[in-house]
Each structure stands twice: as C-alpha cells, then as structure tokens.
KETI-665488 format. One record per residue (C-alpha): x, y, z; chain; residue number from 1; residue in three letters. Coordinates in Angstrom, 2 decimals, padded with zeros to 5 digits, m for minus. Each point is the difference from the previous one (the first is absolute). Layout:
! KETI-665488
> X:Y:Z:A:NUM:ALA
...
//
This chain:
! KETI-665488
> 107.93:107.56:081.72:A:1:UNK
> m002.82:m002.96:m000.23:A:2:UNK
> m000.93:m001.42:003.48:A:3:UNK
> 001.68:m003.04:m000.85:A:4:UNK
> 003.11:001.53:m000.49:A:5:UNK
> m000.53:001.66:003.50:A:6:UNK
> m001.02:m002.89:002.18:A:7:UNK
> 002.59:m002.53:m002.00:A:8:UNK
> 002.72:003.02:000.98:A:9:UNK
> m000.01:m000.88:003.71:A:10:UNK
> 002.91:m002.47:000.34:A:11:UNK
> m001.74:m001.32:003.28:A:12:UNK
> m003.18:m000.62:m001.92:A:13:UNK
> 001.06:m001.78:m002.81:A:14:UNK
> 001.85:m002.78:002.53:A:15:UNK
> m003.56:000.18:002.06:A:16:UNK
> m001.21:m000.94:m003.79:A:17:UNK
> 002.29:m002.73:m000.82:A:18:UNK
> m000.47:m001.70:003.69:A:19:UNK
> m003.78:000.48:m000.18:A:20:UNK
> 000.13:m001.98:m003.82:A:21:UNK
> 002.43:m002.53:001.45:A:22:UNK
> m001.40:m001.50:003.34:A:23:UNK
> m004.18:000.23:m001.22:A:24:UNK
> 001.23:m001.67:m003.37:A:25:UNK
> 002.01:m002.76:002.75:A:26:UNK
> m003.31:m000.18:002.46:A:27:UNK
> m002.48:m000.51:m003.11:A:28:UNK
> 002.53:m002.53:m001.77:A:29:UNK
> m000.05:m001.76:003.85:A:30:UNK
> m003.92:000.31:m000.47:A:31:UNK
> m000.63:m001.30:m003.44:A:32:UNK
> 002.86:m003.13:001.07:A:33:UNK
> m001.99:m000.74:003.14:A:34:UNK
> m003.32:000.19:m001.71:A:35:UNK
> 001.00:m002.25:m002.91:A:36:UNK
> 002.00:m002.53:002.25:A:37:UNK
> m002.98:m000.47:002.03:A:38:UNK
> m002.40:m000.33:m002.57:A:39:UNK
> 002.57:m002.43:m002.58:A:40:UNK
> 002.13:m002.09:003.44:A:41:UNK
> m001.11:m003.90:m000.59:A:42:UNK
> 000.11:m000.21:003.96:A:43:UNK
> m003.16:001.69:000.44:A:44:UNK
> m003.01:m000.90:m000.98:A:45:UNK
> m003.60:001.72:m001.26:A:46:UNK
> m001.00:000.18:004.11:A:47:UNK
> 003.17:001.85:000.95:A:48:UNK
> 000.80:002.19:m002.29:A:49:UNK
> m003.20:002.80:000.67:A:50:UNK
> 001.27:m000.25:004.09:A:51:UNK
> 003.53:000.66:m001.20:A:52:UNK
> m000.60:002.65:m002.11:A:53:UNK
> m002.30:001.10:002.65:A:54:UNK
> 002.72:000.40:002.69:A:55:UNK
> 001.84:001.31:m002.47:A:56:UNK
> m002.88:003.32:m000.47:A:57:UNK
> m000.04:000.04:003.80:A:58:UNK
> 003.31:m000.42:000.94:A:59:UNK
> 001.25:002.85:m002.59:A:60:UNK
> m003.07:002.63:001.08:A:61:UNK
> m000.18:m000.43:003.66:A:62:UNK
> 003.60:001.44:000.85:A:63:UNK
> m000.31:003.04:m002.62:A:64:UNK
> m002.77:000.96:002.39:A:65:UNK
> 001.76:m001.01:003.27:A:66:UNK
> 003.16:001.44:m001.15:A:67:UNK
> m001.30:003.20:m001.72:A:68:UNK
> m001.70:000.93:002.82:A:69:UNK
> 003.72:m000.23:002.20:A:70:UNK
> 002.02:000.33:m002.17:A:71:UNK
> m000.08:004.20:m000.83:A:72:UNK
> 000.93:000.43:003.21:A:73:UNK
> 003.63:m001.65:m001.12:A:74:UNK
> 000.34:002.11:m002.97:A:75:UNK
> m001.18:003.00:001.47:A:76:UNK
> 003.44:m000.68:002.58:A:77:UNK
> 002.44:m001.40:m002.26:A:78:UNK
> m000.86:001.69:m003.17:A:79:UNK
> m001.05:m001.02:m003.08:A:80:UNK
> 003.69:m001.02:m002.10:A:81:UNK
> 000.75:m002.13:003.07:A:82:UNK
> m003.38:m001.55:000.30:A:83:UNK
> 000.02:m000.73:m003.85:A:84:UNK
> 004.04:m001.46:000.51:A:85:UNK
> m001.62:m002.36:003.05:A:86:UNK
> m003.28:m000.69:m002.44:A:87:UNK
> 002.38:m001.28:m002.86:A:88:UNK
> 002.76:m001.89:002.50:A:89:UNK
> m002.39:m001.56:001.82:A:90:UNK
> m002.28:m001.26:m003.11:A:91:UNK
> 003.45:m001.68:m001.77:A:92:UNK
> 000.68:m001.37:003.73:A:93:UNK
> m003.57:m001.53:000.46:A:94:UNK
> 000.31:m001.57:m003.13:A:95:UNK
> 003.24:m001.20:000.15:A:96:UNK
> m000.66:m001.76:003.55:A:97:UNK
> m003.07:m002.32:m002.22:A:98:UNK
> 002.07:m000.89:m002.80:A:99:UNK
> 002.80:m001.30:002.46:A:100:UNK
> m002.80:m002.00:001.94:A:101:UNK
> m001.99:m001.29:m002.87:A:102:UNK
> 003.73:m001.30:m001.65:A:103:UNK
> 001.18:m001.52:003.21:A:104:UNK
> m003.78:m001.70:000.81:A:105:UNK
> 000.80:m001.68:m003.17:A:106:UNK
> m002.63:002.16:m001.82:A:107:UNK
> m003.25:m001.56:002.07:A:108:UNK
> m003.06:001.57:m001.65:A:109:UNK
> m002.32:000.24:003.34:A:110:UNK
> 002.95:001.60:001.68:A:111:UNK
> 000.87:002.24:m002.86:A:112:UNK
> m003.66:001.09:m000.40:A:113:UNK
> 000.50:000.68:004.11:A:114:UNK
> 003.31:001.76:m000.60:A:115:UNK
> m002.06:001.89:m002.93:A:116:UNK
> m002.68:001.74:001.74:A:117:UNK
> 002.27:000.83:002.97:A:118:UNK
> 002.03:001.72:m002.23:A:119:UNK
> m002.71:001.36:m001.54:A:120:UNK
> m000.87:001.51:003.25:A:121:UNK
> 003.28:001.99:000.59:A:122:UNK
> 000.36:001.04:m002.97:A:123:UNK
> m003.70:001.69:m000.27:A:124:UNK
> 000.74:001.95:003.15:A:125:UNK
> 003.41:001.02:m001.63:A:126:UNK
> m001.71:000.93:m003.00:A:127:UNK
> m002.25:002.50:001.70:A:128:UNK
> 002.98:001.62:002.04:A:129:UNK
> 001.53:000.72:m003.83:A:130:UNK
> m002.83:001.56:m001.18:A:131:UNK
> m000.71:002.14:003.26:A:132:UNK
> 004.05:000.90:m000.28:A:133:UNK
> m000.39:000.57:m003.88:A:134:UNK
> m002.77:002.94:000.86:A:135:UNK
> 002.24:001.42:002.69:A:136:UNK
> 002.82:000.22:m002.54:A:137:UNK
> m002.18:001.31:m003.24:A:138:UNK
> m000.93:002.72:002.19:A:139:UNK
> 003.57:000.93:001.11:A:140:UNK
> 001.49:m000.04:m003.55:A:141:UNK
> m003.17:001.38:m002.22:A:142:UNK
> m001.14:003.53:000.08:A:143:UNK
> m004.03:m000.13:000.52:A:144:UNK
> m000.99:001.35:m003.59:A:145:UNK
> 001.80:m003.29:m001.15:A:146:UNK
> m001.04:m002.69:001.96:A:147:UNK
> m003.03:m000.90:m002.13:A:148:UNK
> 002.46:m000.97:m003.02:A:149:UNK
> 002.16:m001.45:002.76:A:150:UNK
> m002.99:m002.11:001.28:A:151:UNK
> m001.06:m000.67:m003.94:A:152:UNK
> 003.74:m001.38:m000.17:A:153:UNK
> m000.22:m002.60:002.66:A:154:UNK
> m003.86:m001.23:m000.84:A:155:UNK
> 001.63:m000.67:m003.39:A:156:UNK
> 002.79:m002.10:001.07:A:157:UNK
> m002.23:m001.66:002.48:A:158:UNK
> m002.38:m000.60:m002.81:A:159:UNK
> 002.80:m001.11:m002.78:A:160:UNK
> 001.58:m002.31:002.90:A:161:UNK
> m003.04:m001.61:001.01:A:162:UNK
> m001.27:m000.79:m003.54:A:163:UNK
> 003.86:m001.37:m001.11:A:164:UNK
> 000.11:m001.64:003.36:A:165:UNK
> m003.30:m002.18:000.08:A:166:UNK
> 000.62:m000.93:m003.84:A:167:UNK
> 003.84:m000.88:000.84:A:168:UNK
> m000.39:m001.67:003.11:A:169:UNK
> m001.35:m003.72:m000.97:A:170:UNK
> 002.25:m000.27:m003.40:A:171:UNK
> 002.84:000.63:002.88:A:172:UNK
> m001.17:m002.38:002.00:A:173:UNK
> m000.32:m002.93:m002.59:A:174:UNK
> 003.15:001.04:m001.23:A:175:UNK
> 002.21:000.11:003.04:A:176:UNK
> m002.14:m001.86:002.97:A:177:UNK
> m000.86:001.79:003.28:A:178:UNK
> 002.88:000.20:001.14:A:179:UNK
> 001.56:001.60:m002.74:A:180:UNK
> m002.70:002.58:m000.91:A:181:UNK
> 000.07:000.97:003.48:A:182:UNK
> 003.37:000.51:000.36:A:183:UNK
> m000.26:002.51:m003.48:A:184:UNK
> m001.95:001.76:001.99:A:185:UNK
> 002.07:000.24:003.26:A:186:UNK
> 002.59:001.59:m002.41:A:187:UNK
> m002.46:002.76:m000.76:A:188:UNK
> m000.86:001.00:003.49:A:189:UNK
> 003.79:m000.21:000.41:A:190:UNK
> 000.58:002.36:m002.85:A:191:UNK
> m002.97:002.28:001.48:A:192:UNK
> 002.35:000.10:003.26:A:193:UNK
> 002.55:001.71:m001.76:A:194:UNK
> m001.97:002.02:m001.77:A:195:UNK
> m001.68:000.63:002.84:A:196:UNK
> 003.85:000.86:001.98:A:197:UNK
> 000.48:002.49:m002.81:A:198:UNK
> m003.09:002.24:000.91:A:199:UNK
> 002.05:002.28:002.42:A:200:UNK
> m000.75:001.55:003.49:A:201:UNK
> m001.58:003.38:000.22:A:202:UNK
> 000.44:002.27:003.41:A:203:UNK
> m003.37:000.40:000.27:A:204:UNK
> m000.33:m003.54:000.92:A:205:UNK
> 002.63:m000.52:002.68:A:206:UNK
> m002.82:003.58:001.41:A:207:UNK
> m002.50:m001.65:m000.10:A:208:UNK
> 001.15:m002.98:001.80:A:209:UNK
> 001.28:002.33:002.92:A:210:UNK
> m003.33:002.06:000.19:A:211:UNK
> m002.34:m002.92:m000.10:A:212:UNK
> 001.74:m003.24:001.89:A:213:UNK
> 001.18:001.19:003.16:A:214:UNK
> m003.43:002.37:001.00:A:215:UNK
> m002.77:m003.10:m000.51:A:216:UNK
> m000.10:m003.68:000.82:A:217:UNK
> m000.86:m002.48:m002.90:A:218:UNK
> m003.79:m000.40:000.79:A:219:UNK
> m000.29:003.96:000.32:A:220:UNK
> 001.64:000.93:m003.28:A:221:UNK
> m002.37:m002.54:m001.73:A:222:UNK
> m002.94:001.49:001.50:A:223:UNK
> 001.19:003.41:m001.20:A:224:UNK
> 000.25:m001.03:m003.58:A:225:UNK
> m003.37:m001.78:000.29:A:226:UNK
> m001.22:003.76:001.28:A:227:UNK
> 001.53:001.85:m002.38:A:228:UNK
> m001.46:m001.99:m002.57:A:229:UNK
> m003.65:000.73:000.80:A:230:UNK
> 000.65:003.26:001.69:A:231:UNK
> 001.56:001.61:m003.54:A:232:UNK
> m002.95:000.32:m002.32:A:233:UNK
> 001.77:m001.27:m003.12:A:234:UNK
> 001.50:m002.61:001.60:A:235:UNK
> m003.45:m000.86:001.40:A:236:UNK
> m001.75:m000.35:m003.33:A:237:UNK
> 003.41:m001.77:m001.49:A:238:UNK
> m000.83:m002.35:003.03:A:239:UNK
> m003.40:m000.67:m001.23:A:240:UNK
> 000.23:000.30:m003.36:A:241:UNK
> 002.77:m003.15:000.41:A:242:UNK
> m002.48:m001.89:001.93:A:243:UNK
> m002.56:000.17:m002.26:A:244:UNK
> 002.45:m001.09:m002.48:A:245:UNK
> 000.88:m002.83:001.82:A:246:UNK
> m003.79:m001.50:000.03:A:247:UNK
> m000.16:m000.68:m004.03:A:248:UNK
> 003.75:m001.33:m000.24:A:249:UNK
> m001.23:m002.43:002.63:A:250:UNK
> m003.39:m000.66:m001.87:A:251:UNK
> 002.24:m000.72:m002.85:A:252:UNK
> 002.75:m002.19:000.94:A:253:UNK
> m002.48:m002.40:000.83:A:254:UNK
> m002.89:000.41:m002.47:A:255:UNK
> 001.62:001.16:m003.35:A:256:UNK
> 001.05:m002.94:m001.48:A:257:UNK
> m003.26:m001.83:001.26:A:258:UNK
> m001.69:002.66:m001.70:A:259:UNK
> 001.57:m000.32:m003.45:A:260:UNK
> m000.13:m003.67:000.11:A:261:UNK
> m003.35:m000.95:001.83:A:262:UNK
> m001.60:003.11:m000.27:A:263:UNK
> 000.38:001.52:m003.55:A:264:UNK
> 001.14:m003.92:m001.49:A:265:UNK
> 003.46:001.12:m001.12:A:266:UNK
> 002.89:m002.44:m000.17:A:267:UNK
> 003.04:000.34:002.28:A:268:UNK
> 001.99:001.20:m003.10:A:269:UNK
> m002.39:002.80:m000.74:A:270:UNK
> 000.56:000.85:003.90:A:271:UNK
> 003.57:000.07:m000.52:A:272:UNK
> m000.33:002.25:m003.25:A:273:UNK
> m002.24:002.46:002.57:A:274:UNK
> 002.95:000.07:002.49:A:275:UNK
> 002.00:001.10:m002.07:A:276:UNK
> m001.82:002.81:m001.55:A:277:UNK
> m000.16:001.25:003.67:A:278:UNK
> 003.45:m000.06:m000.05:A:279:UNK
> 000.20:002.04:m002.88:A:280:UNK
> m002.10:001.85:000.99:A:281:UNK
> 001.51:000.69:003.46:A:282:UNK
> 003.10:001.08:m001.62:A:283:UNK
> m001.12:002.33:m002.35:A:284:UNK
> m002.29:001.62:003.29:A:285:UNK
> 003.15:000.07:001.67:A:286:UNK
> 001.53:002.07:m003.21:A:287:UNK
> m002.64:002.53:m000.67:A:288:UNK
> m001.59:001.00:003.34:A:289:UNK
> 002.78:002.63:000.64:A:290:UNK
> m001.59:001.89:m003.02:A:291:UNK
> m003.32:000.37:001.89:A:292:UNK
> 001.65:000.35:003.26:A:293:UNK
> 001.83:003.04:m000.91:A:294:UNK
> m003.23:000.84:m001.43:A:295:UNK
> m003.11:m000.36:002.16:A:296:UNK
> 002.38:m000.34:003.10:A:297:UNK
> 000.91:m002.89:002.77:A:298:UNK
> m003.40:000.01:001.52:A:299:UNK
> m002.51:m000.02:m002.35:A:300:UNK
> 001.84:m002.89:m002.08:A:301:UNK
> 000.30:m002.23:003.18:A:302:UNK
> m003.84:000.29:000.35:A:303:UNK
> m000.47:m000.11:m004.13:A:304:UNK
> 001.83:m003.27:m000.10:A:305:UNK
> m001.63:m001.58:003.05:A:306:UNK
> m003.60:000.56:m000.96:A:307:UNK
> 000.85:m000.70:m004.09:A:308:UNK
> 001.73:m003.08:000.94:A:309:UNK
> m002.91:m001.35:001.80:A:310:UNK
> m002.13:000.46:m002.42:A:311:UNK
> 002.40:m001.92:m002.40:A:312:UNK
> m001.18:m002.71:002.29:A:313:UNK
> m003.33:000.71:000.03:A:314:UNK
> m000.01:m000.81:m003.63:A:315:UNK
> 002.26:m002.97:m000.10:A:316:UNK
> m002.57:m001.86:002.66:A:317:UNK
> m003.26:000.88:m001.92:A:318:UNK
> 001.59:m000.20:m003.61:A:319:UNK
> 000.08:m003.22:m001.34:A:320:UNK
> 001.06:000.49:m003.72:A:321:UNK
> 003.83:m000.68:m000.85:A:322:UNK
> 000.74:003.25:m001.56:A:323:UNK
> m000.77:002.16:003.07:A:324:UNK
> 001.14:m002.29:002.34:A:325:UNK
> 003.70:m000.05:m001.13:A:326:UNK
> m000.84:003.94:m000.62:A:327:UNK
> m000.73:000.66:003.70:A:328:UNK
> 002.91:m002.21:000.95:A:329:UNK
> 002.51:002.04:m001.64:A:330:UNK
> m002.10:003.36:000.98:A:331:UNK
> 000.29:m001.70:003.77:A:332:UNK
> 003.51:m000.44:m000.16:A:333:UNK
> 000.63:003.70:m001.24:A:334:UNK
> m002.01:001.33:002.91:A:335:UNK
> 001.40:m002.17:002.66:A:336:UNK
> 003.31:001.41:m000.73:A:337:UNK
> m000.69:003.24:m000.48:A:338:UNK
> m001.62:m000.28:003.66:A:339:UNK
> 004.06:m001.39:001.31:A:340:UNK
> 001.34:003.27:m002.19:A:341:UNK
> m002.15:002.23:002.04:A:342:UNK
> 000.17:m001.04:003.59:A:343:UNK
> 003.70:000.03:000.43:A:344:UNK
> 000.59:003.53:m001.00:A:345:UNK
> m003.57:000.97:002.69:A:346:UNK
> 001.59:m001.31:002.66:A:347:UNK
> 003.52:001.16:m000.37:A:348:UNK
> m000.89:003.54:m000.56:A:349:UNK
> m002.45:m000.11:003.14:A:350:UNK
> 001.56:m002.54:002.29:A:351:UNK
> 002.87:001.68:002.73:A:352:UNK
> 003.32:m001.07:m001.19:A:353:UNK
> 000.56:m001.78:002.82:A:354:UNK
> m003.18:m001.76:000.07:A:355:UNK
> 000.17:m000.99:m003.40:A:356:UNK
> 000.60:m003.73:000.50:A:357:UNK
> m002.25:m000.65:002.65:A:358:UNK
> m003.03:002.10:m002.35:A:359:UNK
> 001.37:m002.41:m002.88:A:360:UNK
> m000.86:m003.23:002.27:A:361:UNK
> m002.91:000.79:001.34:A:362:UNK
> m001.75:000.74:m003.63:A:363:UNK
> 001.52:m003.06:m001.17:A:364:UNK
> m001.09:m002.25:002.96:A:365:UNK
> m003.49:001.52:m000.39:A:366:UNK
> m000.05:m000.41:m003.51:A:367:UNK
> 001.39:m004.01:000.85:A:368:UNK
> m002.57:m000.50:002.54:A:369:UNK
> m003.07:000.72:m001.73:A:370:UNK
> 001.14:m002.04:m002.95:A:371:UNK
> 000.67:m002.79:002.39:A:372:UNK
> m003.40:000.34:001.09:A:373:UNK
> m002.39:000.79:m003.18:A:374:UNK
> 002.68:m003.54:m001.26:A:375:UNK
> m001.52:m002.20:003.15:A:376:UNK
> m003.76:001.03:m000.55:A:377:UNK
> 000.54:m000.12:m004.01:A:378:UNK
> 001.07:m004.02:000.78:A:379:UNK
> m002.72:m000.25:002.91:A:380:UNK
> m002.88:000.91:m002.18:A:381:UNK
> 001.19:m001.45:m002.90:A:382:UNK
> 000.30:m003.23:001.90:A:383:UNK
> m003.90:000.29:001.07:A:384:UNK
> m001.85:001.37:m002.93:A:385:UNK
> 001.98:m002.00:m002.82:A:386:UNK
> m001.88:001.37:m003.06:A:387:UNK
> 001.80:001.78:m002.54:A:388:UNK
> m001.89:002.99:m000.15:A:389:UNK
> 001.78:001.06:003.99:A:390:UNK
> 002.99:000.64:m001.93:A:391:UNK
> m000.58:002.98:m002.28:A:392:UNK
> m002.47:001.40:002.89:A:393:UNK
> 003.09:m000.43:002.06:A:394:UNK
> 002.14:001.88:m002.31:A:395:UNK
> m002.49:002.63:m000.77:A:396:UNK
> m000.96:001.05:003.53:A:397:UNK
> 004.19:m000.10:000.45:A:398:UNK
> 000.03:003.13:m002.36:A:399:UNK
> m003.32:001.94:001.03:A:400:UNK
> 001.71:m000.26:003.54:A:401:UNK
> 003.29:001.53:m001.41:A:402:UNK
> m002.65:002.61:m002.06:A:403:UNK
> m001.62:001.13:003.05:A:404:UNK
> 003.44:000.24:001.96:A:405:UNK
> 001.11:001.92:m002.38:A:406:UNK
> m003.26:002.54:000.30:A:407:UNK
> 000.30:m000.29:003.70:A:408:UNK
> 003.82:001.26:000.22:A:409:UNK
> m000.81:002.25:m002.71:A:410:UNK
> m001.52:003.00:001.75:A:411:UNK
> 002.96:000.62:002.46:A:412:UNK
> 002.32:000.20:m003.58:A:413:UNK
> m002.23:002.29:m001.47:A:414:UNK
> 000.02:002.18:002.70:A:415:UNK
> 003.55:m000.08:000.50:A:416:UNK
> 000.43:001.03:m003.65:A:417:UNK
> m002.35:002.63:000.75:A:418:UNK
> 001.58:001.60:002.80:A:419:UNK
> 003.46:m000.30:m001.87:A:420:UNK
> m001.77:002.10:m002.64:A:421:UNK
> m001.02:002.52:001.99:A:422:UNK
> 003.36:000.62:001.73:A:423:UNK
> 001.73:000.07:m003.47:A:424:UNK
> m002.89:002.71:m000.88:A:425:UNK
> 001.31:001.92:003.33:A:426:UNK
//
C-alpha cells in the first residue's frame, strides 16, 4: 500500500489534516486582509502606514516567542486534541470579540487598526499552541516510518493555503469590506473547531497528563523541556540547526524585496512573479522530500537542505541576472520546505513523548528569536549604510551563515549515522 494510502488511513490524521488546512488558510486570509487594509484604508496616510504595518510584524512575532516558550508546558498537561480544540475555540472567540467592537464603535479606523493588532496578538500565541498540539497529535496517530509523508502532507497544505490565501485575501476585502472578509474568516477558524472536536482522545494522553502535572511545578517542567532539548543530541543539533535557520528568514523578511527592487532594479511585479515561484517551489519540496528521506535518511536530509538552501541564497544576493534570480527563488523555496518536512519527523522520533510539546516550543521560539534579531540588525544597518549594494551582501552572508551551520551540525549526524551502522553490522 503507497504511504499515502497509509498516513491518509488514520481517521485521527486526516481530521488533524483538514483542521491544519482550515485555520492556517483563516490566519493567512486574516493576514493578507490586514496587510491590504492597511496599505489601501483612505484614513491613513504615507507616514502611518510603515508604523502600522510595523506593529503589525511586532505585535504578531513577539508572542510566538513569548508564548512558545510557555506554552509546551500546557500541551505537554492537557494533551495535544484538547490544546488544538482550545487553539481553534479561542482563535473564532478572539476574533469574534473585534468584529463586535469594530461594528458597535461605528467602524472607527484608528480604533479598528487598535482592535487589529490586539487581536493579532492573541491569535499569534494561539497559533503557536496549534502547531505545538498538531506535533503532539502527528506523533500519537502516525507510525515513525510515516511521518515524513505525514510532515510532506501538512508543508503542502500550509504551502497551497498560504499561496491561495495571500492572492484571495485583498479581492475579499474589496469585495466584502473589513468587516465582512473578516468575518469569512471567523467562519473558518469556526469550522477548524469542529474539525478540530472530531480529532478524538487517545489514553495515552489523559497518562501523560497524570505522570507529568502533579510531580513538577510550571517553571520546573519548562526547564526540563529546555534540558532535554540540549541534553538529547538530536534534539540538540535540531535546536541549532533551527536557529541558524532563523538568521536568513530574518535577513530576508526585511531585505528581499529591497534587494529585487533597489538592488538587482526589478519592478515590484517581477518581485511578485519571484514569490510565487517560491511558492511553487515550496510545495513541490514539500511533495518530493519523502523520496530522499526514505532514502538518505532523517538526518542527513535535515543537514542537506540547510546547507543547500543557504547557498540558494548565496546566489540570489550575488546574482544579478533575471533568469537565475527567479531560478534560485524557486530552488529557495524547494529547500526551505524540505527543511519544515525534515525537522518535524527529528524531533518526534527523538523527543520523550511527554516532552514533546515543550521540545516543539523551544525550537520554534529559538528559531523566532533569532529571526527577530538578524530582522532588527537587517533594518539597523540598512538604515545606516543606505547603498544598494548592503542588500545582496546582506542576503548572501544570510546563506553562507546557514552553509556553515549546516557544516557545523554536520559532524555529530555523521557520526550518529556511523555508529547506527556499526550496530546494524553487529
């Protein structure tokens, strides 16, 4: 029977599916209706739009990281179908609460931008406690030789839902007003909590919560997950492999588009056209890296990926010419996802079972962190040496950092796979 058969043959898994396409299709519509609302709103001029979409970056990153950090501790107790029920009731709540204020403030744009990036808030921290749930539950309901296709599964709905998403969201906000589009969307995350509902309890979970809650306090489980995660080896180079990951998706956010517009002298279509090659090119990583997975194994595609991507970048900063630019976009994008295929299935084969979400948050917070901070001295040095040049340098040294990560985490993999030879020859 194909792997697809097998992972799409868990009933559990396939609802974990539908949720997971459901609520990231609602956040990114949210996204793509915020951005565009922001940028097209007649209240606000050319001076305050970069400060509101500014808040908006900050506002939307700062509690993943806060939250991630906390927040495996409450999955690791509750388990991960009730954490992902809470993540999807409390999302439709949040947004719920804003439409109801922004209709009965008589739709006031500087309180409805307010009302915006509060919301925004919440519903970034909820969004992390789904994903850190979603891991708990993939590992409950997938057998280990199958979560790479289960992982290749969910990077392509994330992908497809993304890509529909940011093209959907400002023809649905011209078409039905802010309200409107954001109340489509508060009918997805709805629909994701009852998806969500329809997951099931497993008795391993209601263990779990006995074994773990009542022997530690709060601060001293988190501490043990934040042990376990640089105590295991894998999970230690998982750990560092995601921060390193984290610097040129930081580099990026802020310098990409300066790049292809100031930098190489593209238009702001041709940027667009670039985007969504990465897309594309995402999704079909997301699609094909099982093949090498079950080939060359877990560990040496993780470091493949990390040290191939970066070089992807190296070439889009030093490359002018259109051809290979949009060539290492798409090659970037294919990469980048196969990097999201591989981690997932690392750390839920070598994460403890009941350590699972607090591993899951603190990669992801350490991964959020040192975007957040390779994002503030991207804008900082941008903002004092304002020639053109900074940005492919930027964007190059953003992937020879990610190369040499990838060589630096590479010699504990290799001699993993070594010893795991040598006990296979015994």
């Amino acid at each position: 029977m194909p792997v697809t058969r097998l992972s799409l043959g868990s009933r559990r898994f396939r609802w974990v599916l539908s949720a997971t396409c459901l609520t990231s299709f609602a956040e990114f519509l949210v996204e793509a209706i915020v951005y565009a609302w922001i940028a097209t709103s007649p209240s606000f001029d050319d001076s305050q739009r970069p400060v509101l979409i500014g808040a908006y970056i900050v506002f939307s990153t700062t509690p993943r990281i806060l939250s991630g950090i906390l927040l495996g501790v409450t999955v690791d107790r509750v388990g991960g179908t009730r954490a992902l029920l809470i993540s999807s009731l409390g999302r439709t709540g949040v947004l719920l609460a804003s439409l109801c204020m922004m209709i009965v403030s008589g739709h006031d744009e500087n309180l409805t931008a307010i009302l915006l990036i509060v919301a925004t808030s919440i519903l970034s921290a909820l969004n992390q406690l789904f994903f850190i749930a979603r891991a708990v539950v993939v590992r409950e309901v997938v057998p280990p030789e199958h979560r790479p296709h289960a992982a290749s599964l969910s990077m392509a709905v994330l992908t497809s839902a993304s890509i529909v998403a940011a093209a959907a969201g400002p023809a649905v906000l011209i078409g039905l007003g802010l309200v409107g589009s954001l109340f489509i969307a508060n009918c997805l995350f709805a629909l994701g909590a009852f998806v969500s509902s329809r997951i099931g309890y497993d008795c391993s979970e209601d263990a779990v919560q006995e074994s773990t809650a009542p022997e530690k306090g709060f601060f001293a489980s988190l501490v043990e997950g934040w042990a376990v995660s640089w105590g295991v080896s894998e999970l230690r180079y998982v750990l560092v492999g995601a921060t390193i990951y984290g610097i040129p998706l930081g580099l990026n956010n802020v310098a990409l588009i300066l790049l292809w517009t100031a930098g190489k002298g593209f238009t702001v279509v041709e940027f667009g056209l670039a985007s969504s090659l990465f897309g594309i090119g995402a999704l079909i990583g997301s699609l094909v890296t099982p093949v090498f997975i079950s080939r060359l194994g877990l560990r040496v595609v993780f470091v493949a990926v990390l040290c191939i991507m970066g070089l992807t970048y190296v070439g889009l900063g030093l490359v002018d010419a259109m051809v290979p630019s949009f060539v290492f976009m798409f090659l970037a994008g294919v990469f980048v996802s196969a990097y999201g295929v591989a981690q997932g299935p690392l750390l839920q084969n070598a994460a403890p079972p009941e350590l699972l979400g607090r591993v899951s948050a603190t990669v992801s917070s350490a991964s959020a962190v040192s975007s957040l901070v390779a994002s503030g001295l991207a804008a900082a040095l941008f903002a004092l040496v304002p020639v053109a040049s900074v940005y492919g340098i930027t964007v190059a040294a953003g992937g020879v950092l990610a190369v040499l990560g990838g060589a630096l985490i590479c010699a504990p993999v290799r001699a993993s796979v070594a010893g795991g030879s040598s006990r296979a020859e015994l």
